[in-house]
C-alpha positions in Angstrom: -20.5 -30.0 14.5 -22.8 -32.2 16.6 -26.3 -32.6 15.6 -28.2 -30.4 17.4 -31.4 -32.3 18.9 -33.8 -29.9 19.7 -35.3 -26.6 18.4 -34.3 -24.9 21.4 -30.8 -25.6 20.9 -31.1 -24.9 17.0 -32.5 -21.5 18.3 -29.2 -21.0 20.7 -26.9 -21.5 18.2 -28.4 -19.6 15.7 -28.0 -16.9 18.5 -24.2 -17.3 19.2 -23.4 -17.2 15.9 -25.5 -13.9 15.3 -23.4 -12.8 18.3 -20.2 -14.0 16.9 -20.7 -12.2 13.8 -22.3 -9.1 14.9 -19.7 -6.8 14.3 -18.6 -6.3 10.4 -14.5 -7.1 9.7 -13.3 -3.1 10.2 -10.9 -2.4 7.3 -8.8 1.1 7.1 -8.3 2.1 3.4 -6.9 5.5 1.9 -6.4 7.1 -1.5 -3.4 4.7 -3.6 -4.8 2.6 -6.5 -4.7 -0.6 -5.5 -6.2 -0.4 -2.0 -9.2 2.2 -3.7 -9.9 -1.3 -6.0 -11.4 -2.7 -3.1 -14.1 0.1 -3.9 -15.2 -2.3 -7.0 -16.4 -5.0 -4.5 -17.9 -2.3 -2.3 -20.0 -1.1 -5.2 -20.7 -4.3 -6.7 -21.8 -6.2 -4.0 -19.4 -9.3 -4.2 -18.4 -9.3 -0.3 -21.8 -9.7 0.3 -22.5 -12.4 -2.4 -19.3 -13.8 -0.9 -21.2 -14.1 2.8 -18.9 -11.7 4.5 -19.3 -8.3 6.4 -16.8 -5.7 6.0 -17.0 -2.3 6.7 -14.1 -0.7 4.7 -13.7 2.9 6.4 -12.2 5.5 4.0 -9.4 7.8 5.9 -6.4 9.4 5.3 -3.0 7.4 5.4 -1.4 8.6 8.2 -4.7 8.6 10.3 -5.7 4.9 9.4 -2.1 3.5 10.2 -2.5 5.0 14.1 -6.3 4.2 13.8 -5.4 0.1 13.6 -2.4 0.9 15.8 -4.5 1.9 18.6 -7.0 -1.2 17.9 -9.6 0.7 16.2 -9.4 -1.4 12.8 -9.2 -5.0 12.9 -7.0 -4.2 9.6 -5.5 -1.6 7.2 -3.8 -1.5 4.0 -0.3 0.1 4.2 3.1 -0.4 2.7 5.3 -3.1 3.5 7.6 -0.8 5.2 5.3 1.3 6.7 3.8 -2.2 8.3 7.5 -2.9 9.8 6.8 0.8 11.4 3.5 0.4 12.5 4.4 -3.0 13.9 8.0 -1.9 15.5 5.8 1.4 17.2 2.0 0.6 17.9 0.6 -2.8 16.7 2.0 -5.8 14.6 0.0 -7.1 11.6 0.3 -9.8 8.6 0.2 -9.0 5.4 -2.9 -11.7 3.7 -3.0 -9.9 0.4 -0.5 -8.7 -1.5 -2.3 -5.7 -3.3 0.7 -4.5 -6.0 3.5 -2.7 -6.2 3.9 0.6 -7.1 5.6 0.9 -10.8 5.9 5.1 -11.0 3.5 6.9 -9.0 6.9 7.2 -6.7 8.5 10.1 -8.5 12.1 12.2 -7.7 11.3 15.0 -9.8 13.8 17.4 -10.6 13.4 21.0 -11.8 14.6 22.0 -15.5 18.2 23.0 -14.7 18.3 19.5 -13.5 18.9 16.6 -16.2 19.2 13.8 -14.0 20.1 12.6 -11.0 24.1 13.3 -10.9 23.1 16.6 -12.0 21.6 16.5 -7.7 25.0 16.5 -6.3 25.3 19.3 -4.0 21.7 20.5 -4.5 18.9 20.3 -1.9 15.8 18.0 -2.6 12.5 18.6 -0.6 11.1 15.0 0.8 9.4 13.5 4.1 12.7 11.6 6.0 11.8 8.6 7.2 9.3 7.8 4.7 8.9 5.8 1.2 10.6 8.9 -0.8 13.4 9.1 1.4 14.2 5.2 0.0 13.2 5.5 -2.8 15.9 9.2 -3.2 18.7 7.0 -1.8 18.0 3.8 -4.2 17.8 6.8 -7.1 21.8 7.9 -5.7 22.8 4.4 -5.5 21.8 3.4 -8.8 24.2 6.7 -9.6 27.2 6.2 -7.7 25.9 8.7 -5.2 24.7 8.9 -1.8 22.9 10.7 1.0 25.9 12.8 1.3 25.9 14.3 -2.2 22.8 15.9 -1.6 20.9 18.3 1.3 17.8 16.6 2.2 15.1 19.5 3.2 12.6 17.5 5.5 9.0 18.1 4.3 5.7 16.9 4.5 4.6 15.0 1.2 1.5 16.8 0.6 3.8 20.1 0.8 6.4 19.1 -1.8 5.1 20.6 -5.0 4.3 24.2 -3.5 8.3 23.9 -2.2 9.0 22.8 -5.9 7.7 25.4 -7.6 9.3 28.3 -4.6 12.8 27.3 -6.3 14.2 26.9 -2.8 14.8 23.2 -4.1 16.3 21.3 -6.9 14.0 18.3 -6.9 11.6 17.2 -4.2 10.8 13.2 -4.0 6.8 12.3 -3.4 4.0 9.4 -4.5 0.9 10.4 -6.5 -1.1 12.4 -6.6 1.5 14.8 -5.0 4.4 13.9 -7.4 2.1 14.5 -10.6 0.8 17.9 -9.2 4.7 19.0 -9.4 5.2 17.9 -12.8 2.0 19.8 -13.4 2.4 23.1 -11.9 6.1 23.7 -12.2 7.0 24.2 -15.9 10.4 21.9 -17.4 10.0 19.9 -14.2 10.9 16.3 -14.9 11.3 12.7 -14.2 14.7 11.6 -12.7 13.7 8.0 -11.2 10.6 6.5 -10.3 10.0 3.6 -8.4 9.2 1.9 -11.9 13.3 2.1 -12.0 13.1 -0.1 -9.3 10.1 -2.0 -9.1 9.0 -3.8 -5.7 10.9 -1.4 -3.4 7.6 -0.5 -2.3 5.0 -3.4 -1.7 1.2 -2.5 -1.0 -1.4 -4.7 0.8 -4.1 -5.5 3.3 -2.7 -6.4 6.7 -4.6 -8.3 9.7 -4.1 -7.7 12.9 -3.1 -11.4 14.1 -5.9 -11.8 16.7 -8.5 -11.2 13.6 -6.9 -13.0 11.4 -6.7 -16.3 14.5 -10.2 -15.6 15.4 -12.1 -15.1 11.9 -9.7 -17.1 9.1 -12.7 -18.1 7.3 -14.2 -14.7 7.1 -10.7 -13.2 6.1 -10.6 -15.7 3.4 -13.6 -14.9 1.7 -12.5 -11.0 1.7 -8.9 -12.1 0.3 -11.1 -14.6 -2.3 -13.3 -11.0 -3.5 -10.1 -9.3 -4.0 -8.7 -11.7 -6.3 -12.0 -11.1 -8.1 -11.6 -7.4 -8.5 -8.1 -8.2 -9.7 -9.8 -10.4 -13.1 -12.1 -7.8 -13.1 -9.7 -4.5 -13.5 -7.3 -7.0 -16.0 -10.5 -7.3 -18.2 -10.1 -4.8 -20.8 -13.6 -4.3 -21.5 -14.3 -3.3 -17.9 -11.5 -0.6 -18.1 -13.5 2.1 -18.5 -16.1 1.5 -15.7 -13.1 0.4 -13.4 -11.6 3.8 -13.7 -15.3 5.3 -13.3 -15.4 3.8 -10.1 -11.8 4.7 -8.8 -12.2 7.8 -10.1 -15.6 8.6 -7.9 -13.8 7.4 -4.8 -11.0 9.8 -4.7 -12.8 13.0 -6.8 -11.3 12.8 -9.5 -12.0 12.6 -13.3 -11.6 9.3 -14.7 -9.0 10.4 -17.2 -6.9 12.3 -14.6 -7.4 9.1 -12.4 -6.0 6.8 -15.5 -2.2 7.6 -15.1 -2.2 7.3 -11.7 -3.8 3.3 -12.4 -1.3 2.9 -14.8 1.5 3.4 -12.3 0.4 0.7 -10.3 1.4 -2.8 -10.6 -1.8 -5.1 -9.5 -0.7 -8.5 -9.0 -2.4 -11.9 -9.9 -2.9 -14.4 -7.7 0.2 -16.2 -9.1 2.4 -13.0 -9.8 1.2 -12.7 -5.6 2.2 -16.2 -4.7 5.8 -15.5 -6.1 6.3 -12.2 -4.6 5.9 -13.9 -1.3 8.5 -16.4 -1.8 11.4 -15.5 0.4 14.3 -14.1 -1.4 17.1 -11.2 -1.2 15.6 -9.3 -3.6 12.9 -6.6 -4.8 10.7 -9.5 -6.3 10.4 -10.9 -2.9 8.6 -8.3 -0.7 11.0 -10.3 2.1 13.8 -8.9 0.5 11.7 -5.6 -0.3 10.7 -5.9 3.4 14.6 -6.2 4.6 15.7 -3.2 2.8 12.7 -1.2 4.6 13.5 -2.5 8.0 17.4 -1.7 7.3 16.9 2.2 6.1 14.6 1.9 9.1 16.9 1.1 12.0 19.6 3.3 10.7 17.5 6.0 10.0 16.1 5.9 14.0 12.2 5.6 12.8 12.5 2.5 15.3 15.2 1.7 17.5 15.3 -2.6 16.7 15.3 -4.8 13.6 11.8 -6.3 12.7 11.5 -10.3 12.8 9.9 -10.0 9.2 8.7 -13.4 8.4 6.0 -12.5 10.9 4.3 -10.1 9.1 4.0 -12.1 5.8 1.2 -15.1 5.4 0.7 -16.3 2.0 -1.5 -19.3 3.0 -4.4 -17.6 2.5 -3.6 -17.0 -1.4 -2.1 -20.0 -2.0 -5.0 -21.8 -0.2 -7.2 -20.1 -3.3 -4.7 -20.9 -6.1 -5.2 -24.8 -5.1 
């Protein structure tokens, strides 16, 4: 930067940089375990300590995802595949944090005539087509020697599938947490067939940037991704475990010990555990390979009509800038 020779131009770009700063980094986050973490920085102050201003804006999923699609949020955290949807239907983004993946709040959950998933064949199972449970149903029938055609999917909205559950118009219904736990709750013998623990990195979680952000204010984004990797020490500490899931807890409305579970079946990733996930690969350890599965059940399943160029929605530099 040139020196600046007078108080009067001091004063002007003191002013442009107020200007070009004004407005906070808008982030879009909703109720899944390791996007609610970034409530520990919120509460503790570190984006601030940090020299960053972001305003995280709590919503629901669904309504945050067409929020940054129509330009609203400069970012929001999402699945990997739900990304490719976003991207393929409204807006592109990159993925500069790799949050976790889940490992068992994904749950097909059967009813107590059912013992497991062969036991499916013929039967109808409630779940929301197109969506994470839909995958994750059809990886549960291909780790069985079944398919899509050995059961009757009943198409239903996520937040509906335990009331269908306990009607007995289904034999098992497929859903993430909270809803997936509130079946195993509520409808007595209901069980565990195959979680996304069975197959862990089918579903990837993180913060993506819309590219023009991430172009414009790298530095800024940076700091934010440098916080999270500070919550991430923080909820590995075992003697902040208990304030960790006060804090989660408060943020959704729940009771810490209710919340724990929920916590447990998520998979928060270290910075290095981050850096290898984004190594390109075929398989689930590489969200590519996580991310090409998505965009293929995608395609065929019409949610969007082409395949996704997927290396564009990935950008580890900001991590591994960190790790060095």
């Amino acid at each position: 930067m040139k020196k600046i020779k007078t108080m009067v131009m001091g004063i002007a770009a003191v002013a442009m940089t107020t200007t070009l700063h004004a407005e906070p980094l808008k982030v879009g986050y909703s109720d899944w375990p390791g996007w609610v973490a970034w409530e520990i920085g919120v509460q503790k102050g570190w984006f601030k300590e940090a020299g960053v201003e972001v305003d995280f804006v709590w919503m629901d999923y669904v309504a945050s995802m067409e929020a940054y699609g129509a330009g609203q949020l400069d970012a929001v955290c999402m699945t990997n595949g739900d990304a490719l949807v976003t991207g393929a239907t409204a807006k592109p983004s990159v993925a500069i944090v790799l949050n976790d993946y889940s490992n068992g709040n994904d749950i097909l959950v059967g009813t107590k005539d059912i013992k497991d998933v062969k036991d499916l064949k013929g039967k109808k199972v409630a779940l929301e087509e197109g969506f994470v449970p839909h995958l994750l149903t059809l990886k549960a029938l291909e780790a069985h020697g079944m398919s899509e055609s050995d059961i009757e999917i009943v198409n239903t909205p996520t937040d509906e599938t335990p009331q269908v559950l306990k009607s007995g118009k289904v034999a098992a219904i497929c859903a993430w947490q909270p809803n997936s736990g509130t079946a195993l709750k509520e409808v007595a013998g209901s069980k565990v067939l195959f979680s996304s623990a069975n197959a862990p990195g089918i579903i990837y979680d993180g913060l993506f940037v819309s590219p023009e952000s991430l172009q414009k204010n790298r530095a800024e984004w940076l700091k934010v991704v440098k916080v999270w990797y500070q919550i991430v020490e923080y909820l590995k500490d075992e003697e902040n475990h208990e304030e960790s899931l006060d804090i989660l807890a408060q943020r959704v409305g729940m009771k810490p010990d209710a919340y724990e579970p929920l916590l447990d079946g998520t998979f928060i990733l270290s910075l290095e555990q981050a850096l290898a996930a984004y190594q390109p690969g075929e398989g689930l350890s590489s969200v590519y390979g996580s991310s090409k599965i998505s965009d293929d059940f995608n395609v065929k399943y019409k949610v969007y009509e082409s395949a996704q160029d997927i290396s564009k929605y990935f950008d580890a530099s900001l991590t591994a800038e960190l790790a060095k």
